[in-house]
N, C-alpha and C positions, 0 to 999 in steps of 0.2 A: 665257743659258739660263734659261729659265722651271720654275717651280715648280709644280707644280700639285701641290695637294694632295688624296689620297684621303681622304673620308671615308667612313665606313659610316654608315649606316641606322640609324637609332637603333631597338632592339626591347627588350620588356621582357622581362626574364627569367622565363621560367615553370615554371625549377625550385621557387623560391619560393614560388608559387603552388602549385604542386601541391602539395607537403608542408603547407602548411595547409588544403588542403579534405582533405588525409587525417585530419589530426588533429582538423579538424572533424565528421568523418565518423566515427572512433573516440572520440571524445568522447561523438557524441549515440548511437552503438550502445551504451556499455559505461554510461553513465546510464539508457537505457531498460530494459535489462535488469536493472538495480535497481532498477527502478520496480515491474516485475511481480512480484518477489519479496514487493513488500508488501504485496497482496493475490491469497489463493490461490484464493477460489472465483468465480464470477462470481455473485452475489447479484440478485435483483430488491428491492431495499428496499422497507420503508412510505414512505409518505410521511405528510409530518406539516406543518400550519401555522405555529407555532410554535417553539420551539428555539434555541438558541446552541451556538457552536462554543468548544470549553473547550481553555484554552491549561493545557497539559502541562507542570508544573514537577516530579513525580513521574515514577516509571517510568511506562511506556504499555506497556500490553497488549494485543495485539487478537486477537477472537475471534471468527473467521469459523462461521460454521451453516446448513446447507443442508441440505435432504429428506436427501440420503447422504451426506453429506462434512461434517468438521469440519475445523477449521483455526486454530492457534495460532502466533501472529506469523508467518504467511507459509509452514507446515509443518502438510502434513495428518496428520493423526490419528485412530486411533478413537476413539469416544464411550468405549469402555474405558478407554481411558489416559487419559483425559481428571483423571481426581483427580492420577494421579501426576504428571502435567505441570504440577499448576496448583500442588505442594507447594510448590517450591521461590519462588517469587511472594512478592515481600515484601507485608505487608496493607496497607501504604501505596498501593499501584499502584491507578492507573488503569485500570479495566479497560472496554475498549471493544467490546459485543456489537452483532456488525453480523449480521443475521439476516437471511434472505430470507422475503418476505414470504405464500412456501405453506409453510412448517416447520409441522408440525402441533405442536400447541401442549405435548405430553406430551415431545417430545423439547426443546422449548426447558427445561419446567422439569428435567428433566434436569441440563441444563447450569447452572441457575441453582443448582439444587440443590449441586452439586459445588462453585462456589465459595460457597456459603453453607458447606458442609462446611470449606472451606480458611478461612475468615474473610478472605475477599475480598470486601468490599461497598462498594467505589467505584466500581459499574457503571455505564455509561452505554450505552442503547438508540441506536443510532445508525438515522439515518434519511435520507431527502434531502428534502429543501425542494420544499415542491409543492403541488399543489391535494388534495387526500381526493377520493378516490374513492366516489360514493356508490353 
Protein backbone atom coordinates (compact mmCIF):
# COMPACT_ATOMS: atom_id res chain seq x y z
CA UNK A 1 0.00 0.00 0.00
CA UNK A 2 1.35 3.31 -0.98
CA UNK A 3 1.19 6.57 0.69
CA UNK A 4 0.61 9.44 -0.91
CA UNK A 5 0.63 12.34 0.97
CA UNK A 6 -1.78 15.45 0.64
CA UNK A 7 -0.35 18.55 0.70
CA UNK A 8 -2.03 22.09 0.61
CA UNK A 9 -0.94 25.13 -1.06
CA UNK A 10 0.94 27.09 0.84
CA UNK A 11 -1.20 30.80 1.16
CA UNK A 12 -0.48 33.67 3.28
CA UNK A 13 -2.82 34.66 5.60
CA UNK A 14 -4.61 37.83 5.08
CA UNK A 15 -6.30 38.17 8.24
CA UNK A 16 -3.10 39.75 9.45
CA UNK A 17 -2.72 41.81 7.00
CA UNK A 18 -5.91 43.38 7.05
CA UNK A 19 -6.01 44.47 10.60
CA UNK A 20 -2.76 46.30 10.04
CA UNK A 21 -3.73 48.46 7.00
CA UNK A 22 -6.71 49.08 9.39
CA UNK A 23 -4.73 50.27 12.06
CA UNK A 24 -2.63 52.09 9.60
CA UNK A 25 -5.32 53.73 8.24
CA UNK A 26 -6.75 54.88 11.94
CA UNK A 27 -3.41 55.92 12.84
CA UNK A 28 -2.95 58.49 9.93
CA UNK A 29 -6.97 59.55 10.09
CA UNK A 30 -7.05 60.20 14.12
CA UNK A 31 -3.09 62.08 13.65
CA UNK A 32 -4.52 64.23 10.83
CA UNK A 33 -7.17 65.34 12.54
CA UNK A 34 -4.87 66.73 15.30
CA UNK A 35 -3.01 68.35 12.87
CA UNK A 36 -5.85 70.67 11.80
CA UNK A 37 -6.66 71.52 15.28
CA UNK A 38 -3.56 73.46 15.34
CA UNK A 39 -4.12 75.86 13.11
CA UNK A 40 -7.75 77.44 12.89
CA UNK A 41 -7.52 80.02 10.26
CA UNK A 42 -6.10 79.61 6.88
CA UNK A 43 -3.73 82.80 6.69
CA UNK A 44 -1.85 84.16 3.52
CA UNK A 45 1.61 85.11 5.42
CA UNK A 46 4.27 87.82 4.71
CA UNK A 47 7.04 86.63 3.64
CA UNK A 48 10.18 87.63 4.80
CA UNK A 49 14.15 86.89 3.87
CA UNK A 50 15.55 86.48 6.96
CA UNK A 51 14.42 84.81 10.28
CA UNK A 52 14.94 81.71 12.44
CA UNK A 53 12.78 79.22 13.72
CA UNK A 54 12.96 79.33 17.84
CA UNK A 55 12.91 76.33 19.74
CA UNK A 56 10.20 76.46 22.62
CA UNK A 57 11.34 75.63 25.99
CA UNK A 58 8.48 77.90 27.62
CA UNK A 59 4.79 77.71 26.97
CA UNK A 60 3.78 78.45 23.26
CA UNK A 61 1.13 80.33 22.44
CA UNK A 62 -0.29 80.85 19.20
CA UNK A 63 -2.16 83.59 17.79
CA UNK A 64 -3.93 83.15 14.67
CA UNK A 65 -5.51 86.96 12.89
CA UNK A 66 -7.31 87.42 9.90
CA UNK A 67 -9.58 90.33 8.25
CA UNK A 68 -12.71 88.42 10.43
CA UNK A 69 -11.53 85.74 12.44
CA UNK A 70 -9.20 85.48 15.48
CA UNK A 71 -7.91 82.47 16.87
CA UNK A 72 -6.21 81.43 20.07
CA UNK A 73 -4.25 77.90 20.17
CA UNK A 74 -6.56 76.38 17.65
CA UNK A 75 -10.07 78.09 19.00
CA UNK A 76 -11.64 81.08 17.38
CA UNK A 77 -12.66 83.89 19.20
CA UNK A 78 -13.67 87.45 19.23
CA UNK A 79 -11.46 90.51 19.16
CA UNK A 80 -13.68 90.99 22.42
CA UNK A 81 -12.56 88.24 24.48
CA UNK A 82 -9.47 88.57 23.25
CA UNK A 83 -8.05 90.38 26.94
CA UNK A 84 -9.89 87.79 28.98
CA UNK A 85 -8.29 84.89 27.16
CA UNK A 86 -4.90 86.18 27.21
CA UNK A 87 -5.30 86.78 31.40
CA UNK A 88 -4.70 83.66 32.33
CA UNK A 89 -1.16 83.31 30.07
CA UNK A 90 1.87 83.14 32.16
CA UNK A 91 4.29 86.43 31.02
CA UNK A 92 6.89 83.89 30.53
CA UNK A 93 5.05 82.38 27.28
CA UNK A 94 5.96 82.51 23.91
CA UNK A 95 3.66 84.06 22.20
CA UNK A 96 3.51 83.33 18.43
CA UNK A 97 1.47 86.02 16.15
CA UNK A 98 0.86 84.48 12.76
CA UNK A 99 -1.06 87.22 10.86
CA UNK A 100 -2.36 87.27 7.32
CA UNK A 101 -0.82 89.43 5.26
CA UNK A 102 -4.31 91.83 4.20
CA UNK A 103 -5.17 92.48 8.12
CA UNK A 104 -5.37 96.03 8.14
CA UNK A 105 -2.99 97.28 10.21
CA UNK A 106 -5.43 99.05 13.21
CA UNK A 107 -6.81 95.54 14.02
CA UNK A 108 -3.41 94.07 14.32
CA UNK A 109 -2.45 96.78 16.86
CA UNK A 110 -5.30 95.89 18.58
CA UNK A 111 -4.24 92.62 19.32
CA UNK A 112 -0.78 93.74 20.07
CA UNK A 113 -2.17 96.16 22.38
CA UNK A 114 -4.12 93.51 24.50
CA UNK A 115 -1.10 91.61 25.17
CA UNK A 116 0.98 94.73 25.99
CA UNK A 117 -2.11 95.25 28.46
CA UNK A 118 -1.63 91.47 29.82
CA UNK A 119 2.41 91.89 30.03
CA UNK A 120 2.84 89.47 27.40
CA UNK A 121 5.83 90.56 25.38
CA UNK A 122 7.69 87.56 24.12
CA UNK A 123 6.01 88.04 20.70
CA UNK A 124 7.29 86.59 17.69
CA UNK A 125 5.73 87.80 14.08
CA UNK A 126 5.69 84.61 12.25
CA UNK A 127 6.25 84.45 8.56
CA UNK A 128 7.25 81.95 5.78
CA UNK A 129 10.51 82.10 4.12
CA UNK A 130 10.48 83.40 0.60
CA UNK A 131 11.27 85.95 -1.82
CA UNK A 132 9.57 89.98 -0.90
CA UNK A 133 7.28 90.74 -2.96
CA UNK A 134 8.02 94.07 -4.60
Amino acid sequence: MSRKSKREALSPELTPMIDIVFLLLIFFLVTSVFKKNELALLLNLPKSQQGESADAKEKLVSIELSDTDLAIDGTKISIEELPKKLAPIEKKSIINLRVDGSVKYQRLVTVLDALQKNKLENVSLITEKGKLVK
